[in-house]
DRENLOFI-252587 format. One record per residue: residue number from 1; x, y, z of N, C-alpha, C, O in turn. Coordinates in pm, whole numbers. Example, Ala and Ser with C-alpha at 12.3 -4.5 7.8 and 13.67 -1.06 7.14 Angstrom:
REM DRENLOFI-252587
1,1319,-569,780,1230,-450,780,1320,-330,780,1424,-332,846
2,1285,-225,708,1367,-106,714,1290,3,787,1341,114,804
REM end
This chain:
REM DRENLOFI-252587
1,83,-121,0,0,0,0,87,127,0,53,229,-59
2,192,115,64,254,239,75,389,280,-40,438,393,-46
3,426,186,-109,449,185,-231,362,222,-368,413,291,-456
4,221,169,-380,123,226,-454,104,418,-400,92,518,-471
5,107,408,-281,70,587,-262,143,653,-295,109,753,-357
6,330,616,-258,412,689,-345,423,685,-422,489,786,-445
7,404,619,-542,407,639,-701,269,720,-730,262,805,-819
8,165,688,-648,56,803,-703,77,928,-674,37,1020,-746
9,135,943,-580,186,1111,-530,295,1153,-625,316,1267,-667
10,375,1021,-658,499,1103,-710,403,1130,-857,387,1242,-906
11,362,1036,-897,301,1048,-1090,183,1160,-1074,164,1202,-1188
12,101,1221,-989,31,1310,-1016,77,1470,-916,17,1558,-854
13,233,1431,-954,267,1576,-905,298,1616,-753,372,1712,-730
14,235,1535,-639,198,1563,-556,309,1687,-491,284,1806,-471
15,462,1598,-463,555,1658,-397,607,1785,-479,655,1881,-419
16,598,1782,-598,589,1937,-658,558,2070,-599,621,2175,-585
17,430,2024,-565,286,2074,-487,334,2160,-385,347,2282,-374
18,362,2039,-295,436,2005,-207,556,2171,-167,573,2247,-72
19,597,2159,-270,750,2207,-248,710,2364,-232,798,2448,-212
20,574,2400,-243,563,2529,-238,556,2607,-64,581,2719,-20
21,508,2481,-8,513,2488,181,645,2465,218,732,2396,164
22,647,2543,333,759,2500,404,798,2381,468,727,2282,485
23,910,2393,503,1011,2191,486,930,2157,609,862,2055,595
24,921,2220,734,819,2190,818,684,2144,806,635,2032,825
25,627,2269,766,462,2170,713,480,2114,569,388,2150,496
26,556,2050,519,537,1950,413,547,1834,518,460,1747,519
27,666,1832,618,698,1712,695,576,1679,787,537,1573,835
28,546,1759,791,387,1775,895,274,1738,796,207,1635,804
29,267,1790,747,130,1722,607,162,1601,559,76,1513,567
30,275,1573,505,298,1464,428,203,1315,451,124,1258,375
31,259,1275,623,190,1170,657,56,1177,659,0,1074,618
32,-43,1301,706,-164,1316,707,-198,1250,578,-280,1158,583
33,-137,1288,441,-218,1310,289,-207,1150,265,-302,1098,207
34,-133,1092,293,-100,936,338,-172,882,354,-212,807,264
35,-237,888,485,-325,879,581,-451,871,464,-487,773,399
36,-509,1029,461,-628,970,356,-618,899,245,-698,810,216
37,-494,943,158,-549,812,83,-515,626,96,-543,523,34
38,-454,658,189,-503,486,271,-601,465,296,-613,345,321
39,-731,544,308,-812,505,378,-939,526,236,-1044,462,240
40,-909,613,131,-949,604,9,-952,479,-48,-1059,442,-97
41,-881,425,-51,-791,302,-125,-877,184,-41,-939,102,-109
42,-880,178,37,-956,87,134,-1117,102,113,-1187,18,170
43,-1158,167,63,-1278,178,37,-1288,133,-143,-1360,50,-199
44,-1200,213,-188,-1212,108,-332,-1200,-19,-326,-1265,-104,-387
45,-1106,-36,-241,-1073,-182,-250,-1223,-269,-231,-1250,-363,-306
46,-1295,-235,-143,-1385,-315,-129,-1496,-274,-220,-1601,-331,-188
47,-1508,-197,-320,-1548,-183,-388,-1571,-268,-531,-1657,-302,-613
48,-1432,-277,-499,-1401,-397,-618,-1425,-522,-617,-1478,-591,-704
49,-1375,-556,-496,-1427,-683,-471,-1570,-783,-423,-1586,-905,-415
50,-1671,-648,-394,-1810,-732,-357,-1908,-663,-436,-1942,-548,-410
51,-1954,-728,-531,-2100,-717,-608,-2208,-612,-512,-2255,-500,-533
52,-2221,-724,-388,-2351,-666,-307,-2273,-564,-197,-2189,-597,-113
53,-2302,-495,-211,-2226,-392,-102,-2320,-364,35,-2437,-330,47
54,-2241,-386,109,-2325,-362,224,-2346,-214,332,-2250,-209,409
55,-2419,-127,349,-2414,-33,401,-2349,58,485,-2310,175,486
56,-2354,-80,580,-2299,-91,751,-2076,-97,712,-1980,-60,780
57,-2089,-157,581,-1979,-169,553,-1889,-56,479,-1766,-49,487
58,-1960,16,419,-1937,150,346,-1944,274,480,-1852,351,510
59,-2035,268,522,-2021,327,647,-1856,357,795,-1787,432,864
60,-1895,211,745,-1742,206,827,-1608,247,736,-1513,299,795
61,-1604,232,644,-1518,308,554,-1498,420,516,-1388,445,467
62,-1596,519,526,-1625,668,484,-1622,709,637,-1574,822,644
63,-1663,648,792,-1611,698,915,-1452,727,883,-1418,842,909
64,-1367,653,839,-1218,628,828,-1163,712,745,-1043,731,765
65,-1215,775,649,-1186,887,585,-1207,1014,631,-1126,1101,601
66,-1328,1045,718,-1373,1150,691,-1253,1155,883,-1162,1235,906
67,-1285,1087,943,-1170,1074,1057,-1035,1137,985,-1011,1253,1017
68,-960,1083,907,-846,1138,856,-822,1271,825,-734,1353,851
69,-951,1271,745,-945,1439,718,-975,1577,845,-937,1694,851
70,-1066,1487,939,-1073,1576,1058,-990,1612,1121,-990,1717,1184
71,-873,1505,1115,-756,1549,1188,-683,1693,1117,-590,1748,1177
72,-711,1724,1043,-647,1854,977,-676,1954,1023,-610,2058,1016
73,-828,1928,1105,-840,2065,1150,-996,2057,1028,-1006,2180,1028
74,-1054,2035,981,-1185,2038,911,-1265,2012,1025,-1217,1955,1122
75,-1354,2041,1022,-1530,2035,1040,-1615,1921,961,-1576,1836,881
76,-1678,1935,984,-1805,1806,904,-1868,1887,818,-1871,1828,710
77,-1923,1999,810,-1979,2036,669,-1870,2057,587,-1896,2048,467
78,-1729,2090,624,-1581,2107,531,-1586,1978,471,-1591,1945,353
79,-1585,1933,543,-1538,1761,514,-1641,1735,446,-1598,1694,338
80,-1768,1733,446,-1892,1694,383,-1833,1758,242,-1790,1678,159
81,-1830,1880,218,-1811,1955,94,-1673,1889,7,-1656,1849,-108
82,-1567,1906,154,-1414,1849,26,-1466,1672,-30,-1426,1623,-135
83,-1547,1610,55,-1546,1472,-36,-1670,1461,-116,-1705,1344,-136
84,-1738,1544,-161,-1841,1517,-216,-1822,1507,-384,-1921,1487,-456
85,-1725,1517,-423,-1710,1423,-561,-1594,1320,-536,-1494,1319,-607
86,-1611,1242,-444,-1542,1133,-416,-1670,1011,-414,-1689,900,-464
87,-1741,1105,-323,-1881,1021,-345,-1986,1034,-461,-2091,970,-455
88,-1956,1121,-571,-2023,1107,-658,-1949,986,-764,-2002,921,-853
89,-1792,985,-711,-1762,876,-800,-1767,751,-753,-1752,659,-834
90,-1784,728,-650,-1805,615,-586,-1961,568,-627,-1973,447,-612
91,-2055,618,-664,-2224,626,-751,-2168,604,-834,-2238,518,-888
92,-2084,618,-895,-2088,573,-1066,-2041,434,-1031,-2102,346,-1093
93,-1932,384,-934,-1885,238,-899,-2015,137,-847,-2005,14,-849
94,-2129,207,-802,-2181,141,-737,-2323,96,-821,-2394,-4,-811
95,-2333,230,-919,-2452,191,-996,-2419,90,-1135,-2495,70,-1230
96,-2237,18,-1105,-2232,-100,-1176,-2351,-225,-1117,-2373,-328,-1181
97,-2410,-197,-1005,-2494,-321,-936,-2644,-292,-1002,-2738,-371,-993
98,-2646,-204,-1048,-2824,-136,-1082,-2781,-146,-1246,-2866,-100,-1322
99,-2631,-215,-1325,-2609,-251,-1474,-2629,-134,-1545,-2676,-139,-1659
100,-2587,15,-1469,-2510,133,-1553,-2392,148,-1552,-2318,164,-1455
101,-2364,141,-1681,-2222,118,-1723,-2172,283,-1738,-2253,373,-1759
102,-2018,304,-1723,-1978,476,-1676,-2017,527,-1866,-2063,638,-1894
103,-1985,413,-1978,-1968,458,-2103,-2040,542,-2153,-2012,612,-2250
104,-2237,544,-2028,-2301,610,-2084,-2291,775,-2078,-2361,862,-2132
105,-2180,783,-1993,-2143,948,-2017,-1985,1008,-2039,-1878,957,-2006
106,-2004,1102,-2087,-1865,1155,-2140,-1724,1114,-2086,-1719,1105,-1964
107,-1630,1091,-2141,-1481,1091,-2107,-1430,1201,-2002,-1346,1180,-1914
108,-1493,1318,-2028,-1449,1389,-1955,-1493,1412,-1801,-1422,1435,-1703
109,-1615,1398,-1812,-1747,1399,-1681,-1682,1270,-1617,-1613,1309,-1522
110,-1676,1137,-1628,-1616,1056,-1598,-1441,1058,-1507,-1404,1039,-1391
111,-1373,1092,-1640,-1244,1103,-1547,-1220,1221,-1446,-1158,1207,-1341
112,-1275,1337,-1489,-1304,1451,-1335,-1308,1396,-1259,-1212,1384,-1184
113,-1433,1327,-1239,-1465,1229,-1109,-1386,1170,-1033,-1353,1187,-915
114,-1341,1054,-1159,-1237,1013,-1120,-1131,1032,-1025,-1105,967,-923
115,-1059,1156,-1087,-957,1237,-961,-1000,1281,-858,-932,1369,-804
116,-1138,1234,-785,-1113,1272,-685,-1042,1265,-571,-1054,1361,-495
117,-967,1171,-537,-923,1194,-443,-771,1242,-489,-705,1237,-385
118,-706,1276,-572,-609,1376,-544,-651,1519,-577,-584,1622,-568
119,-763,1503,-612,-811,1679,-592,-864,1710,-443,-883,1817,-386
120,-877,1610,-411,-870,1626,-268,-765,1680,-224,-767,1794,-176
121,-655,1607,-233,-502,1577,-175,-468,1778,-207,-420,1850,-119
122,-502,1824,-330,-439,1913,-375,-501,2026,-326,-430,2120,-290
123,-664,2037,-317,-736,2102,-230,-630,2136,-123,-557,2233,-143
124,-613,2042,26,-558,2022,126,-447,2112,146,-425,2196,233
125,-372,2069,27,-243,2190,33,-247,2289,-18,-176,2379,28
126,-338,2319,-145,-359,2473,-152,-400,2547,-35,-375,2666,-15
127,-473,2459,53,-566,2511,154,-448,2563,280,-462,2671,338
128,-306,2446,315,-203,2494,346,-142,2687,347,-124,2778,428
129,-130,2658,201,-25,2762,129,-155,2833,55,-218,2830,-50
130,-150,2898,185,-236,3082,189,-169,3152,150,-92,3221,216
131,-183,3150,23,-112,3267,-90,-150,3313,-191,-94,3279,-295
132,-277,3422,-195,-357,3419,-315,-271,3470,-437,-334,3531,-524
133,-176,3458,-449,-99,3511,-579,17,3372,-630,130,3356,-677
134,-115,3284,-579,-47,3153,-659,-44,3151,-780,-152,3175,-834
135,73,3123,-870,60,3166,-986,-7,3014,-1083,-67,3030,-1189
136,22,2855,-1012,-58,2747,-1066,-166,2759,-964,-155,2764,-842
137,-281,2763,-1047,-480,2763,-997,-465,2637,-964,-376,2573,-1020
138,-549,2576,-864,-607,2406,-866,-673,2356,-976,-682,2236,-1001
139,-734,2467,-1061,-832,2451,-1188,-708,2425,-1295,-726,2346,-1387
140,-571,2501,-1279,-522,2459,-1400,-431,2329,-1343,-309,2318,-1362
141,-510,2239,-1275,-446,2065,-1267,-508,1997,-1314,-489,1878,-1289
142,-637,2043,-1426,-720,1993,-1470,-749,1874,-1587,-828,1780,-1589
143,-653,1919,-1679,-565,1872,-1795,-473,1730,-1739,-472,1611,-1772
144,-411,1801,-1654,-313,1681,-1645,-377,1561,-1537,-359,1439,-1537
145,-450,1638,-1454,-487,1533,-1370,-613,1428,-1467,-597,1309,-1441
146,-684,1446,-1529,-751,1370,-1698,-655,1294,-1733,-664,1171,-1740
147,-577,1346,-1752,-426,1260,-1833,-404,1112,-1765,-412,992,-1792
148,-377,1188,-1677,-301,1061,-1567,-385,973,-1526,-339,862,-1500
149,-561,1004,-1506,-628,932,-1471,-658,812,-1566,-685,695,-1538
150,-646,871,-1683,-691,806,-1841,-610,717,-1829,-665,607,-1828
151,-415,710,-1812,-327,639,-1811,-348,516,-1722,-335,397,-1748
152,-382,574,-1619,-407,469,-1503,-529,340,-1541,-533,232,-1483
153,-610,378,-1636,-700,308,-1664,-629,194,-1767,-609,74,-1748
154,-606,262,-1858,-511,220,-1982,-370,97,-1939,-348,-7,-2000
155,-312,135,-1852,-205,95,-1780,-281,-26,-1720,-228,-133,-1751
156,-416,-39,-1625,-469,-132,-1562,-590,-268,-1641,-658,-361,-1599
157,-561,-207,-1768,-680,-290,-1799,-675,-480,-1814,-771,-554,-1836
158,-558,-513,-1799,-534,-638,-1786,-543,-714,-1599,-563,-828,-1558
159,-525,-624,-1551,-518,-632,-1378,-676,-612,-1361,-733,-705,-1304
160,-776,-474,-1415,-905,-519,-1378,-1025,-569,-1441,-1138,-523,-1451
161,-966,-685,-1485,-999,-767,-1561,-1096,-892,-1462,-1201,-955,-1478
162,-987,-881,-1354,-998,-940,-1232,-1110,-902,-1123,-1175,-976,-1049
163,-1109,-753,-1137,-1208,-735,-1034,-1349,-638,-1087,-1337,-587,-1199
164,-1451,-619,-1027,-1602,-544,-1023,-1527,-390,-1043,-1555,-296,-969
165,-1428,-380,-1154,-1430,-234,-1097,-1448,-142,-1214,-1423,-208,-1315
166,-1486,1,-1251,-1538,88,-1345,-1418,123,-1435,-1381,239,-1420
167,-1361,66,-1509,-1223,53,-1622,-1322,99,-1699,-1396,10,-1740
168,-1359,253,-1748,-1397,305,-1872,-1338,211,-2048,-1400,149,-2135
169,-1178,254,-2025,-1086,226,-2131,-1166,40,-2118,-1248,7,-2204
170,-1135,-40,-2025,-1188,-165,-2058,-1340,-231,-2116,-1370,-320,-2196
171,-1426,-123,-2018,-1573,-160,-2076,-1581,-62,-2196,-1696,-69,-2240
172,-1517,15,-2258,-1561,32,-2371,-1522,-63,-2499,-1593,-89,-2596
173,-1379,-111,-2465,-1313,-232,-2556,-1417,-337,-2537,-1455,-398,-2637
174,-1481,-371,-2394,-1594,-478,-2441,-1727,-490,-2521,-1800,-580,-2563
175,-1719,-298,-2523,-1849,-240,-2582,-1860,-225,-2703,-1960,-256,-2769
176,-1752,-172,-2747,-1685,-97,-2878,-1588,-179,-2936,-1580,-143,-3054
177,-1520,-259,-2916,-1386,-355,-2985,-1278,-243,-2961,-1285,-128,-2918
178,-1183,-319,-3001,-1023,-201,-2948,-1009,-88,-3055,-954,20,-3032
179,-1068,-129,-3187,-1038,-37,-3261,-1106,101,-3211,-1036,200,-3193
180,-1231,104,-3191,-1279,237,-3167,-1294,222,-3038,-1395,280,-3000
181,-1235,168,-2952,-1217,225,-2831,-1110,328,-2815,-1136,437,-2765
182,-975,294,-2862,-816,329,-2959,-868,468,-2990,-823,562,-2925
183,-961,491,-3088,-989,623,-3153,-1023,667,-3060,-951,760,-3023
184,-1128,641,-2981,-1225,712,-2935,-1080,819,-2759,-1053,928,-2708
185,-1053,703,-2753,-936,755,-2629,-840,870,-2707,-826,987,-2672
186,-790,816,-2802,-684,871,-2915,-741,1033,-2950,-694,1139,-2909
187,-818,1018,-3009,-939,1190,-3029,-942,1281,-2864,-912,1399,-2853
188,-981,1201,-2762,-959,1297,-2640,-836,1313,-2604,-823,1415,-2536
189,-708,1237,-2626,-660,1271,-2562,-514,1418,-2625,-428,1486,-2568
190,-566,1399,-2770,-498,1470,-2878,-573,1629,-2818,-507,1729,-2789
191,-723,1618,-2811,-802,1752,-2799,-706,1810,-2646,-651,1916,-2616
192,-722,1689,-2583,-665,1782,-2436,-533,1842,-2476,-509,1958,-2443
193,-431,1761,-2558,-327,1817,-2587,-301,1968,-2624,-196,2015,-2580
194,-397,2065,-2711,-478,2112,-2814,-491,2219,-2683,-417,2315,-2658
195,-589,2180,-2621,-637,2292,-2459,-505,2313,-2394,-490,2429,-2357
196,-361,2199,-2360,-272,2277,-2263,-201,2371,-2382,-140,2468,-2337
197,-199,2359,-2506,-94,2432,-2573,-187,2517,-2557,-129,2599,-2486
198,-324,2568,-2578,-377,2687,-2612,-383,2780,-2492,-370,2902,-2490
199,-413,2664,-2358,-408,2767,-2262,-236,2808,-2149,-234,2898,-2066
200,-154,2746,-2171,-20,2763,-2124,87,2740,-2185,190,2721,-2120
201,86,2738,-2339,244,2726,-2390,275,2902,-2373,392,2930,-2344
202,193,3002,-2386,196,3118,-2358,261,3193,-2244,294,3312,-2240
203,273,3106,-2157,324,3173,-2021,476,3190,-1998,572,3125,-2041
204,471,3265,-1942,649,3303,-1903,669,3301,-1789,764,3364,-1743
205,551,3197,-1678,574,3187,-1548,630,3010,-1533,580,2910,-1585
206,723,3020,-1461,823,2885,-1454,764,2761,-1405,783,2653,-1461
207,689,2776,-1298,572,2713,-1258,437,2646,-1384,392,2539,-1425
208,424,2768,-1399,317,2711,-1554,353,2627,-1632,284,2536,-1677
209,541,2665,-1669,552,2647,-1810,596,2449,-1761,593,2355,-1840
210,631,2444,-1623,676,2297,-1567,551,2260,-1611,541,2192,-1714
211,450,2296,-1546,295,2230,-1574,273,2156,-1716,271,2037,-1748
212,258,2257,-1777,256,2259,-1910,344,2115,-1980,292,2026,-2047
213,492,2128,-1941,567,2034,-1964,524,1887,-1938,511,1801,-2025
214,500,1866,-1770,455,1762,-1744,327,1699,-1817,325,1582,-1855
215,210,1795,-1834,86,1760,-1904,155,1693,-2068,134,1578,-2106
216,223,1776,-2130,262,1722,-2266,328,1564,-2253,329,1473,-2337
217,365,1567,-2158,512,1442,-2173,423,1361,-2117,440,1244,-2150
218,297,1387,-2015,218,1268,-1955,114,1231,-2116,109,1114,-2153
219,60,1311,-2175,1,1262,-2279,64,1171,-2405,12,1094,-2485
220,184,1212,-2387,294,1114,-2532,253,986,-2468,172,904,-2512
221,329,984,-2346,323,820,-2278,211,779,-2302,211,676,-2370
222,105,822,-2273,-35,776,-2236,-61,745,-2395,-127,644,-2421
223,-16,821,-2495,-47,747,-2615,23,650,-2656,-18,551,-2717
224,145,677,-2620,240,534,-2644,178,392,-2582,180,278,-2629
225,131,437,-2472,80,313,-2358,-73,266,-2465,-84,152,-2509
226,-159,355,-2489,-243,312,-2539,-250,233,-2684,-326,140,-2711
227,-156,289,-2765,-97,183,-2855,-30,28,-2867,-33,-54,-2959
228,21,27,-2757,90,-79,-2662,16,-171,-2629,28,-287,-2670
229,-95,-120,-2528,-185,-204,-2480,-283,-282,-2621,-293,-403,-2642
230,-331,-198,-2683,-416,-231,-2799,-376,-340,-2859,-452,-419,-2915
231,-243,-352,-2850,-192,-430,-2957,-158,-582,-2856,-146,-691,-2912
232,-151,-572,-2770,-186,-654,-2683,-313,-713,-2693,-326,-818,-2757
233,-414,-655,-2633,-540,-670,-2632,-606,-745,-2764,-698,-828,-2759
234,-535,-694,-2888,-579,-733,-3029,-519,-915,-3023,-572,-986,-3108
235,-440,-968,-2953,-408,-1104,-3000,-436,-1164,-2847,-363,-1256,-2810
236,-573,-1099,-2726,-577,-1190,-2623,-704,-1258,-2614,-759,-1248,-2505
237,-743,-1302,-2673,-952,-1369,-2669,-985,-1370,-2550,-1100,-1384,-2508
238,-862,-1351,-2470,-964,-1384,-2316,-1006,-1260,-2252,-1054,-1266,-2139
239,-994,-1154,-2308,-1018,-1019,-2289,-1192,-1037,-2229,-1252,-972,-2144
240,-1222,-1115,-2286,-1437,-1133,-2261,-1429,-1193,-2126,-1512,-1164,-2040
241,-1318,-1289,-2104,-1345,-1355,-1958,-1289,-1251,-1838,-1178,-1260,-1784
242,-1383,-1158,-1812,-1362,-1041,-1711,-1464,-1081,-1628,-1564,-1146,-1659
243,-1420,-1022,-1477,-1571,-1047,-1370,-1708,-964,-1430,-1821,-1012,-1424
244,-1687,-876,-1469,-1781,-771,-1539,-1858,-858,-1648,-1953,-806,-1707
245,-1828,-961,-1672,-1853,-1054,-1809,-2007,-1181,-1703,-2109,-1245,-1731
246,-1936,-1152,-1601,-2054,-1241,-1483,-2198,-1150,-1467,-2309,-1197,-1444
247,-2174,-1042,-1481,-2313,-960,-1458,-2353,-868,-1599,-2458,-804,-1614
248,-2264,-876,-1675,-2317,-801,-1796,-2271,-864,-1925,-2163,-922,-1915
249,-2331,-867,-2052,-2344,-924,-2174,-2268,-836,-2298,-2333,-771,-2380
250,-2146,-844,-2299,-2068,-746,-2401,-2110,-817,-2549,-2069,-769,-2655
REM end
């Protein structure tokens, strides 16, 4: 677990972030941001793994989060507000049991969601570093955090293959075949490309222009990866034998 959190912190920027607080409260935050998403992760986890979800059991999981985050110093309507698109994406995981699939809405509406919990994470420390003349917005992590989420899907689709869990990139290959799943990823992820050049190759702030950088170089990979995988995917037949294949008819 704590190997998975550091590569998610390190791949979506986190300690970047990070570097704008002082060496003190980074050392002081660090473990907190830990903390929640251990306790994020623990709630997917069981997400994935049980069809019938049980209340009493989700309950006890969202106590464990919203605990983590209290320790920061939040309130319960704070806390109510910072996780409330954590729990709207957790409805899209859950209304796999009611056989709505995420495909029926946009790429984009979808992976937002998605990030929630490092828009959480990033919330947290903007919320830190009281400095309204931040020159990177939380809004402009928008792009890249899409990126990375897309990758992560792309990157996993042979691993959740295995479990109940909402792989857009996978249920559309069961929906769509690889070819126009390929396009269909390939077209968004060229357009996002398209939005960081239009809205930050312009800048002459050092901060931005890193941004900027990282978003470009996370989208090459992510197309490289998606080419990669495809071509994989194109010579595996067992691609249909997914748990998702037990409750729904591709």
């Amino acid at each position: 677990m704590e190997n998975k959190i550091n590569d998610l912190f390190e791949y979506r920027k986190l300690p970047f972030l990070l570097s704008f607080l002082g060496k003190k409260e980074r050392k002081s935050l660090m473990p907190k941001l830990v903390k929640i998403q251990e306790k994020i992760y623990n709630l997917d986890g069981y997400l994935e793994q049980n069809w019938k979800l049980k209340p009493k059991k989700l309950s006890k999981y969202w106590k464990a989060i919203n605990n983590s985050i209290a320790k920061l110093g939040y309130d319960h309507d704070q806390i109510e507000k910072m996780t409330s698109h954590i729990k709207r994406y957790e409805l899209h995981e859950s209304q796999l049991r009611s056989y709505k699939l995420p495909t029926r809405i946009s790429l984009e509406y979808f992976y937002y969601y998605k990030s929630c919990d490092v828009r959480l994470l990033r919330e947290i420390i903007y919320d830190k570093y009281k400095n309204d003349d931040n020159v990177i917005k939380l809004s402009d992590w928008r792009i890249y955090d899409l990126v990375t989420e897309i990758n992560d899907d792309i990157e996993d689709v042979f691993e959740d293959q295995k479990t109940i869990n909402c792989n857009y990139y996978l249920i559309s290959i069961l929906e769509e075949g690889v070819e126009e799943a390929e396009k269909k990823y390939s077209l968004f992820l060229n357009a996002l490309l398209k939005r960081s050049i239009t809205k930050f190759s312009k800048s002459k702030q050092p901060d931005i222009i890193k941004l900027h950088y990282y978003t470009v170089k996370r989208i090459r990979q992510t197309l490289a990866l998606l080419t990669k995988q495809n071509s994989l995917i194109s010579n595996k037949k067992s691609i249909k034998k997914t748990e998702l294949s037990k409750y729904f008819e591709f």
